[in-house]
C-alpha positions in Angstrom: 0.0 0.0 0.0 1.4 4.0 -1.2 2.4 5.7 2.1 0.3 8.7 2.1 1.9 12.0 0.9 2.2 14.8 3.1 0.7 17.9 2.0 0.9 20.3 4.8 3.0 23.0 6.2 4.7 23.2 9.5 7.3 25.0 11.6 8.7 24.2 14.9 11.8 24.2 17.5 14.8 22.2 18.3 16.7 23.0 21.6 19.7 20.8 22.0 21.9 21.4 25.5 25.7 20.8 25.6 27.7 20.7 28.9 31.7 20.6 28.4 31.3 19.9 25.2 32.1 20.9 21.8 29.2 20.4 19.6 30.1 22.2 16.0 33.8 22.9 16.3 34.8 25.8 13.8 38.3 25.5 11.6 40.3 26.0 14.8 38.9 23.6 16.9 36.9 26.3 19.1 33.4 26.4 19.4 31.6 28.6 17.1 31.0 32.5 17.8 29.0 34.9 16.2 30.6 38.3 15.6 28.6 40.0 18.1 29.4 41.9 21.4 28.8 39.1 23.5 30.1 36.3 21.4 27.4 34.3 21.3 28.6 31.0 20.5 26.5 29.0 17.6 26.0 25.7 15.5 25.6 24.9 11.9 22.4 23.1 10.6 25.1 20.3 10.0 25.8 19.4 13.0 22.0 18.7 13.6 21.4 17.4 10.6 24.7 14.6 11.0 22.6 13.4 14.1 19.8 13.1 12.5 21.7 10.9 9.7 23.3 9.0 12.1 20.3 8.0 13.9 18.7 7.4 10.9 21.3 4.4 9.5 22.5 3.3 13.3 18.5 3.0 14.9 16.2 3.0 11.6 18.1 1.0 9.5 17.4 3.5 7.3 18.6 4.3 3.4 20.8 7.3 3.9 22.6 8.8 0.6 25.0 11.8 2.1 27.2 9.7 4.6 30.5 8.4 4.5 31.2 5.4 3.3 34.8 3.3 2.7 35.9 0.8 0.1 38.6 -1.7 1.0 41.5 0.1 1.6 39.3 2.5 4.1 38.9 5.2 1.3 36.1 7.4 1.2 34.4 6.8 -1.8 33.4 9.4 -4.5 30.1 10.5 -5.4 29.5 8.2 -7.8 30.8 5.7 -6.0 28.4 6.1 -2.8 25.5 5.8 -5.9 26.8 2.6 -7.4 27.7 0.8 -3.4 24.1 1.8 -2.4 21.8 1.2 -5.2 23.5 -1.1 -7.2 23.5 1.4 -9.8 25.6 2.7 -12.2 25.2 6.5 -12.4 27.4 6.9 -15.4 24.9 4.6 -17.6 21.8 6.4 -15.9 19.6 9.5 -16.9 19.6 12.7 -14.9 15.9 11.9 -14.1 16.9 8.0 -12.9 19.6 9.5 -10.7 17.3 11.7 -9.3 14.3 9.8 -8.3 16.6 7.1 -6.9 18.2 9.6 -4.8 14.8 10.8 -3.4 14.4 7.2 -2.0 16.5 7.9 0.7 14.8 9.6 3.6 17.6 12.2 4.0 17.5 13.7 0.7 13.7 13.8 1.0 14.0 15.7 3.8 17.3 17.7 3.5 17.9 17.5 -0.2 21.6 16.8 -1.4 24.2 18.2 -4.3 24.7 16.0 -6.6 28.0 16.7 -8.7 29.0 13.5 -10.6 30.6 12.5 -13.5 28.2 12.6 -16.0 25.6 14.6 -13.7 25.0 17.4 -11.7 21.9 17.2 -10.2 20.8 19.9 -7.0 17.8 18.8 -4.9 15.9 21.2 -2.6 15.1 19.7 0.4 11.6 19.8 2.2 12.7 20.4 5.5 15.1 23.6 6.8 17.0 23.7 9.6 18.5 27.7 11.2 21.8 27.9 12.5 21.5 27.3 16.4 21.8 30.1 18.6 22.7 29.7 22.3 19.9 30.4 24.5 21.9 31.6 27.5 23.5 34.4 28.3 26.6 32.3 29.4 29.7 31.9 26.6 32.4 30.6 28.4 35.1 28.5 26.0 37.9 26.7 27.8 40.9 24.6 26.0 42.6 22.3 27.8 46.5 20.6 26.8 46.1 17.1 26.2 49.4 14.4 26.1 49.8 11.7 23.6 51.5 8.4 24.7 53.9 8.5 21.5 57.0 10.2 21.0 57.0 13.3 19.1 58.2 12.4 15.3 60.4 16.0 14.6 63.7 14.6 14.3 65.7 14.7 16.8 63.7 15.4 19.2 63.4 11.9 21.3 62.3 13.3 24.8 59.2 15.3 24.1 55.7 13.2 23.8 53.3 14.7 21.4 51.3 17.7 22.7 47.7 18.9 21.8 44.6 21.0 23.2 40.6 20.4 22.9 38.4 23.2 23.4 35.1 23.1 24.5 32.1 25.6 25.8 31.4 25.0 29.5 27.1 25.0 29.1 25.2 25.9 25.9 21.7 25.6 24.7 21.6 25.8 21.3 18.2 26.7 19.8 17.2 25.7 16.3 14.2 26.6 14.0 12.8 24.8 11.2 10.5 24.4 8.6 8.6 21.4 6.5 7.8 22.4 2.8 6.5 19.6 0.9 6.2 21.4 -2.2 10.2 21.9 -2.4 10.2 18.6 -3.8 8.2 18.9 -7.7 5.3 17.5 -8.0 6.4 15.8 -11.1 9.0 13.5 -9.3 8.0 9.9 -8.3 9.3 10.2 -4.4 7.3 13.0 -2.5 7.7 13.7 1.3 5.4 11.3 3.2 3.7 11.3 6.7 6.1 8.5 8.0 9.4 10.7 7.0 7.5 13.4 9.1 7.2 11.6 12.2 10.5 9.8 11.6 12.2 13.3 11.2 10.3 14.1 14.8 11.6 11.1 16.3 14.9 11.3 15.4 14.9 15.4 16.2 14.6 14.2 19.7 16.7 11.4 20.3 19.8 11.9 17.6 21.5 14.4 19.2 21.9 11.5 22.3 22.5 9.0 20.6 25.9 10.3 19.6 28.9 9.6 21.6 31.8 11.4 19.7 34.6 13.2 22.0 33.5 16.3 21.1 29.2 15.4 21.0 29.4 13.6 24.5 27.7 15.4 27.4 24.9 17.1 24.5 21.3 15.9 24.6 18.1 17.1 23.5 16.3 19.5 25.6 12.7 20.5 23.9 11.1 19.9 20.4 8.1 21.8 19.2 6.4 21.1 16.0 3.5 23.1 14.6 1.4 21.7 11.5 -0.8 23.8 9.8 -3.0 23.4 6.5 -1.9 26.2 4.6 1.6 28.0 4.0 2.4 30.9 6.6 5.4 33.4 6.9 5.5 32.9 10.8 8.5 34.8 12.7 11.5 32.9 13.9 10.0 31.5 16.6 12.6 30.4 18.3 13.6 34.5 19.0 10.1 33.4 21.4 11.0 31.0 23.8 13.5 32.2 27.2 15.7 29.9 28.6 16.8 30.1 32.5 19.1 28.0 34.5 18.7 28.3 38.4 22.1 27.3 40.8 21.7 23.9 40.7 22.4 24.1 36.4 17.9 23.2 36.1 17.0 24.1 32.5 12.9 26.4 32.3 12.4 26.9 28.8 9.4 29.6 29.1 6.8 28.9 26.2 4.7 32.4 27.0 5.4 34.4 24.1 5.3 31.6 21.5 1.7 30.2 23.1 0.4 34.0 22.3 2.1 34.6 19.0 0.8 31.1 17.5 -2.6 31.6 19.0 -3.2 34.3 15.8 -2.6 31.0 13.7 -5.5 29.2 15.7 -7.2 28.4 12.5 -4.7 27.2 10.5 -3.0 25.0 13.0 -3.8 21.6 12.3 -1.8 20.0 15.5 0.9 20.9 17.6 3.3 18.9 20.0 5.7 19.4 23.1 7.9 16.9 23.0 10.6 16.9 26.3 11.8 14.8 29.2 9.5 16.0 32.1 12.4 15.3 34.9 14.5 17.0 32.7 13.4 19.9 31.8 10.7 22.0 33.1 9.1 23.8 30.4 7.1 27.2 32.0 3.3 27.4 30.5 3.0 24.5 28.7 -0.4 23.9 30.2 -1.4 27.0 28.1 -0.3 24.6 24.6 -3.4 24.0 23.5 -3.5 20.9 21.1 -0.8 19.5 22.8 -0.2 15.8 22.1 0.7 13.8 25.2 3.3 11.6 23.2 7.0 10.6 24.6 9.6 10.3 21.6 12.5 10.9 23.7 12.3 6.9 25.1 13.5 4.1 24.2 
């Protein structure tokens, strides 16, 4: 049986918490800053989206196009390479419009949409679903490095005494706070593979548990905080709504993520909201005025 299409619109929130760690590391190895007075220290969509991906292939068992893959020798493959290993295909003896319908089996390019630059084709896909940069939520942006010692000798010749030296840097506590959208329409109408209503609510599930699921070095010590999604029926230029939410920490380190102004500014979309959910750990994090969410869904994605 088709999986049913969806045809809606929606918007929503993604607040992802780091504590002495180094969740999207900039060229030097620091934790990204925005140019500002305070130095507000930010993330990439990237580094959400590559937990997203990874909980897609390590706890779906999902199809995944944009992730790294080896051949023998433990050499990342090319482009065309990743094609041929994952669908069996060769892209070099395929059309543009093969390449790209067989690309838009794979969740992640349904939902974030992928550059294509082969060989023979070059191929740009929009994806349906947009993620912001994530802004800390805090007023804290405290970065720290610290020296770290390797167990082998240092390799400059002549130098047979010193061990190797290095430094990590990381941010002491951060809550980053992402925005995004869902526009199904990004993908043509024409094109065999449209956005369905599982990707949706397999997008939601891993928004809240991909960021955990990652143990890198630098990702350890980050989990998710808060996800809000907002479906409505029609298309709507709504704010960034994540400049509506305030987030508090008291002297014990407790997260309050206060809802207030976002409950009154999506009340003037009332109409056109078709449902909207809270999604967080209740012990946690203590979200202020969420009794005031109106068509919340009680529904837990953040457990096992």
């Amino acid at each position: 049986m088709d999986k049913k299409e969806f045809n809606n619109w929606a918007v929503g929130i993604s607040v992802v918490r780091s504590i002495n760690g180094n969740f999207n590391a900039d060229i030097s190895r620091m934790p990204r800053t925005l140019p500002d007075k305070k130095g507000t220290i930010y993330a990439t969509d990237k580094a959400l989206k590559y937990c997203i991906r990874n909980y897609l292939v390590n706890a779906k068992k999902a199809k995944v196009f944009m992730w790294r893959r080896q051949n023998d020798k433990r050499e990342p493959l090319n482009i065309d390479e990743n094609f041929n290993v994952l669908f069996k295909k060769d892209p070099k003896r395929s059309t543009r419009e093969e390449i790209l319908n067989t690309l838009l089996t794979c969740i992640d390019v349904r939902l974030f949409g992928c550059t294509y630059a082969g060989e023979k084709n070059n191929i740009a896909i929009h994806g349906t679903t947009q993620i912001s940069y994530g802004v800390n939520g805090i007023q804290d942006n405290l970065v720290y490095s610290n020296q770290i010692l390797s167990p082998f000798q240092n390799l400059k010749k002549g130098d047979t005494t010193q061990a190797t030296m290095g430094d990590e840097s990381k941010a002491l506590d951060v809550c980053y706070v992402y925005d995004y959208n869902i526009n199904p329409n990004n993908i043509g109408a024409d094109n065999e593979q449209r956005l369905t209503e599982d990707d949706v609510e397999t997008f939601k599930e891993a928004l809240c548990r991909g960021v955990n699921s990652v143990n890198t070095t630098t990702k350890i010590g980050s989990e998710t905080l808060l996800v809000v999604y907002v479906e409505l029926n029609k298309p709507k230029m709504l704010q960034n709504l994540k400049k509506l939410i305030q987030i508090s920490k008291d002297n014990e380190g407790n997260v309050a993520i206060n809802i207030t102004k976002l409950v009154e500014y999506l009340k003037k979309f009332d109409g056109d909201i078709v449902k909207s959910q809270i999604f967080h750990e209740k012990e946690k994090t203590n979200v202020v005025n969420e009794e005031k969410w109106g068509k919340l869904k009680e529904t837990d994605l953040f457990g096992e």
